[in-house]
C-alpha positions as CSV (number, residue, x, y, z in Angstrom):
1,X,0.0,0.0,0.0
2,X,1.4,3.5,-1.0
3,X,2.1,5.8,2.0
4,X,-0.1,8.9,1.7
5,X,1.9,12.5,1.0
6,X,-0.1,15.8,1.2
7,X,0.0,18.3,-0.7
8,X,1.7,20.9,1.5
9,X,0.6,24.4,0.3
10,X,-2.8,22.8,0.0
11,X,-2.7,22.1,3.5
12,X,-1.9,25.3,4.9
13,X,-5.1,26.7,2.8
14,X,-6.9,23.9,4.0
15,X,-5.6,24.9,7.8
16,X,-6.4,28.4,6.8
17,X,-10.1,27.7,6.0
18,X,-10.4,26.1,9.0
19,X,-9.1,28.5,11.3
20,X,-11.6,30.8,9.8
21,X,-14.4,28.9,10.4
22,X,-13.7,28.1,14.1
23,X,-12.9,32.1,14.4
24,X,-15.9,33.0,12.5
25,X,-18.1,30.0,15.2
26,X,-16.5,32.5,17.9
27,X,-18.4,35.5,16.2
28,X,-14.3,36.5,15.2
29,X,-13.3,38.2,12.3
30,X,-11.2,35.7,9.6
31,X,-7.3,36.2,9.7
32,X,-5.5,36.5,6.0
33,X,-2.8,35.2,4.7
34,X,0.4,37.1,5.1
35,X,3.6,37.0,3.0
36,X,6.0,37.6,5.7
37,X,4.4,35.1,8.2
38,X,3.9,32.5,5.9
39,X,8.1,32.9,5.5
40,X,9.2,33.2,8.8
41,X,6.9,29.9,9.4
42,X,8.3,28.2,6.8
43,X,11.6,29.0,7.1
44,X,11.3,27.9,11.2
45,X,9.5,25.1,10.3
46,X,12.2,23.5,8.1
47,X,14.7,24.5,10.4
48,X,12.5,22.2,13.1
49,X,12.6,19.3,10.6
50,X,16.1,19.4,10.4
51,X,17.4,19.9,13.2
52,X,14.8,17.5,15.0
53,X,14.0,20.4,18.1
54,X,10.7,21.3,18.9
55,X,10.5,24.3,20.8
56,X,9.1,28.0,20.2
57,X,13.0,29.3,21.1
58,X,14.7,26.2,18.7
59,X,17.0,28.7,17.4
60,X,17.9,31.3,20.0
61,X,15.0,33.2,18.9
62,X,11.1,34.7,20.2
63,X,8.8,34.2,17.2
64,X,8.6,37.7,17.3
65,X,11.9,38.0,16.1
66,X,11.6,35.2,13.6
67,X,8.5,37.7,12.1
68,X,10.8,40.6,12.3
69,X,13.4,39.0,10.6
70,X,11.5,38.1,7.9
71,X,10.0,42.0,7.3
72,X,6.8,41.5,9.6
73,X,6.6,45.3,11.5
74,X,4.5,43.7,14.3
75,X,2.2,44.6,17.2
76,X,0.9,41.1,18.0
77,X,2.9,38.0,17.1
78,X,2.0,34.3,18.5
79,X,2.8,30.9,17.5
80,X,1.2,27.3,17.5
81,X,3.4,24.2,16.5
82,X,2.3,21.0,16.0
83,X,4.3,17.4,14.9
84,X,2.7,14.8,13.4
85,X,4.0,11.3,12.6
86,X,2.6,8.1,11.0
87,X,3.8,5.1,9.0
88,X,0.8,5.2,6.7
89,X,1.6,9.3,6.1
90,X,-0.9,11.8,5.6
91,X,-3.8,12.6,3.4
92,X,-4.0,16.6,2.6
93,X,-7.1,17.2,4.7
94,X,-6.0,14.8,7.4
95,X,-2.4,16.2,8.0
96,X,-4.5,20.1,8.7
97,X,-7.4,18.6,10.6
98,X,-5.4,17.0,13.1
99,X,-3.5,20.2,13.4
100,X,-6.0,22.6,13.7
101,X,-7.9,19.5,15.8
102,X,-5.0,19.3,18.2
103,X,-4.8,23.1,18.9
104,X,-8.5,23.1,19.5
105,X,-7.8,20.4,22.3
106,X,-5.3,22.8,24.0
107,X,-6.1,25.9,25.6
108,X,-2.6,27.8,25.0
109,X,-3.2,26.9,21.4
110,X,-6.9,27.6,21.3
111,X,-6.0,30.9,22.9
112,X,-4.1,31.7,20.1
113,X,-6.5,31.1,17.3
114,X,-9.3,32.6,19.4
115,X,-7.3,36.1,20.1
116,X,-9.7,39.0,18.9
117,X,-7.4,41.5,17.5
118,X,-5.3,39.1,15.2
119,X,-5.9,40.3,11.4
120,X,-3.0,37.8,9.8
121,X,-1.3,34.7,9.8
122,X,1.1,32.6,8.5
123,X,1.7,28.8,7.9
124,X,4.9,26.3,7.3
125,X,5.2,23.0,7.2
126,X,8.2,20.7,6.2
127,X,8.5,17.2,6.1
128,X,11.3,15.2,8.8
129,X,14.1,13.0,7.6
130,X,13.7,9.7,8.8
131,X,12.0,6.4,8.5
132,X,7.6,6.8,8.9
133,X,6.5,10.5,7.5
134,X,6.7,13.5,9.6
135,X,5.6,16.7,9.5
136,X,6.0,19.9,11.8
137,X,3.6,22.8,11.5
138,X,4.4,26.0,12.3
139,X,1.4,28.5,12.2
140,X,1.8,32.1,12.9
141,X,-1.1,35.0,13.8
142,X,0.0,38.2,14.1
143,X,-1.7,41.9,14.1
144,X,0.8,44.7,12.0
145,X,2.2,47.5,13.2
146,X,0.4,50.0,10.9
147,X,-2.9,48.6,12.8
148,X,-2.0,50.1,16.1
149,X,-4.7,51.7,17.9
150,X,-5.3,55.9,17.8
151,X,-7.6,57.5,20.1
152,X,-7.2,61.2,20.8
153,X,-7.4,63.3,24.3
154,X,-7.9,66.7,24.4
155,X,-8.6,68.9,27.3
156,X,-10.2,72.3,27.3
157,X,-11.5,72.2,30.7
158,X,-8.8,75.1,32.0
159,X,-7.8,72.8,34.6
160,X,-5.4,70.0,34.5
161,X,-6.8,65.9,34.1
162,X,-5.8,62.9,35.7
163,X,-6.5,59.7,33.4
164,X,-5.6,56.2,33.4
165,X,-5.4,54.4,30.2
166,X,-4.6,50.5,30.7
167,X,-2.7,50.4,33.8
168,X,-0.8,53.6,33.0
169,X,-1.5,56.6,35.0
170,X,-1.1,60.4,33.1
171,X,-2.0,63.8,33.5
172,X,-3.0,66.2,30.8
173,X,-2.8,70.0,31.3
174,X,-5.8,72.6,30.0
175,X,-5.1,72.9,26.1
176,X,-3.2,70.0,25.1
177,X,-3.7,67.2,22.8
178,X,-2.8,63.9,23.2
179,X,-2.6,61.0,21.0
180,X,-2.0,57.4,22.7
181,X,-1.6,54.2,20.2
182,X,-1.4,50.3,21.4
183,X,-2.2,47.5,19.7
184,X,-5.2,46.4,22.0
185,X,-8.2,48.9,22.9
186,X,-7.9,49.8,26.8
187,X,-9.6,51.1,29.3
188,X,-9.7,54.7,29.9
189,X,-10.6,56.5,33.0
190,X,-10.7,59.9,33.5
191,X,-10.5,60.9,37.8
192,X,-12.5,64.7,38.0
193,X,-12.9,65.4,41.6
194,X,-14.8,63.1,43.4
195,X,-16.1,61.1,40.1
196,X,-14.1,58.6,38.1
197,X,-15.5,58.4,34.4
198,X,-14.5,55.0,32.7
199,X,-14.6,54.3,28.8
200,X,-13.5,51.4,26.5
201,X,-11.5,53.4,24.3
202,X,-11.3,52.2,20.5
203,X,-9.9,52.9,17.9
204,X,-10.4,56.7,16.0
205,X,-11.9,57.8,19.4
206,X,-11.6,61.5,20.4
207,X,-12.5,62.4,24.6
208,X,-12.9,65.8,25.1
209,X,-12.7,67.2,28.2
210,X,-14.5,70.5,28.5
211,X,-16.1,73.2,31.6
212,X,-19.9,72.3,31.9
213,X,-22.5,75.0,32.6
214,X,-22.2,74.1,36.3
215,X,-18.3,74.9,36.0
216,X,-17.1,71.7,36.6
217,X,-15.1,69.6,33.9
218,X,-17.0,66.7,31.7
219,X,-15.8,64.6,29.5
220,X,-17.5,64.0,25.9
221,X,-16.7,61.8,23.0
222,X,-16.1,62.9,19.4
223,X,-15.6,60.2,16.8
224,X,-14.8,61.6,14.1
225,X,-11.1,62.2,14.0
226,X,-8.2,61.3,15.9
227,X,-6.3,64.9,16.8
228,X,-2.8,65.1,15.4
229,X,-1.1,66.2,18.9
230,X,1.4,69.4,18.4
231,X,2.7,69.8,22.2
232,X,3.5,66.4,23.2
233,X,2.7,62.5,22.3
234,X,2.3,59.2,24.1
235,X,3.2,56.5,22.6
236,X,2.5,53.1,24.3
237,X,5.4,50.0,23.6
238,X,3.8,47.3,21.3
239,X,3.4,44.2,23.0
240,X,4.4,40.4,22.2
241,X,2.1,37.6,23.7
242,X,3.8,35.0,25.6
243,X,4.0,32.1,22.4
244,X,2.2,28.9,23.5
245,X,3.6,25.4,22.8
């Protein structure tokens, strides 16, 4: 009987597609295939099936680094890996179901494929020297730099502001502009006397603080630009999630 060999690139579509559809069962938008993923998971998946090493840091490296390496500006990078082996090989669709199957079944991996503001990914997978077939995936999801974030602050209430955005604490004085980017939406709290104010902020979001009639600052929303800031700029660090295995 002839041992089985998939088709590889039609198995990362077939992966893809699948992801998709367990995203899209989580009411989550689909992710797209992205050049420089797809070769920084290549490129560390044939480096797995030669080298026989099956670890997120195989080479020395985060998969971060792997992504910028290959050209990916990131804000979010994660990884999934899975290693398959059989002496009767693998059909196309089985060699991706029990990949994206297995990642279901783990909840570091299912974290992964469930994030919310991952908008790309990328897949490799290389087949292992040796006697039965084996192949090591090597999926990538990842959210670009150029997707960060914006939401504008800008205070006209002639006194200065204490806010909170995340877990970072800021003050803003009577006529400036502030523009924060991450690559999450956060929480934003605004502390005005006695009365904490709390928003989700998202992205494109403008709070403006103004003087009510009684005198007293208020805080209202304006969504249709973000304020380019002139006096001074926060910019919050990109984050990397800890990769699962």
């Amino acid at each position: 009987m002839p041992i089985a060999a998939p088709d590889l690139p039609q198995t990362q579509a077939v992966i893809i597609e699948m992801i998709n559809a367990f995203r899209a069962e989580n009411q989550l938008g689909a992710v797209a295939p992205n050049p420089q993923l797809q070769m920084a998971a290549t490129a560390f998946a044939n480096y797995l099936a030669k080298s026989g090493e099956f670890a997120h840091t195989a080479d020395d490296r985060q998969p971060s680094e792997r992504a910028t390496a290959a050209g990916y500006q990131y804000c979010i990078v994660v990884e999934n890996l899975a290693m398959h082996k059989s002496n009767r090989g693998f059909e196309t669709s089985d060699l991706a179901y029990q990949a994206v199957n297995g990642w279901k079944n783990s909840p570091a991996h299912r974290a992964n494929m469930l994030m919310t503001h991952v908008t790309e990914t990328g897949i490799g997978i290389a087949k292992a020297d040796g006697g039965d077939p084996k192949f090591v995936t090597v999926q990538l999801f990842g959210r670009p730099n150029s997707f960060k974030y914006k939401i504008g602050i800008e205070n006209l209430s002639g006194t200065t502001i204490t806010y909170t955005l995340g877990d970072q604490k800021n003050t803003i004085a009577h006529s400036m502009l502030v523009t924060h980017t991450d690559c999450v939406p956060m929480e934003l709290s605004f502390a005005i006397g006695k009365v904490t104010s709390k928003f989700e902020a998202h992205d494109g979001e403008t709070f403006v603080l103004s003087r009510g009639g009684d005198g007293k600052p208020r805080v209202s929303l304006d969504i249709a630009t973000v304020p380019t800031a002139p006096a001074w700029t926060t910019f919050v660090s990109a984050k990397t999630v800890k990769p699962a295995r």
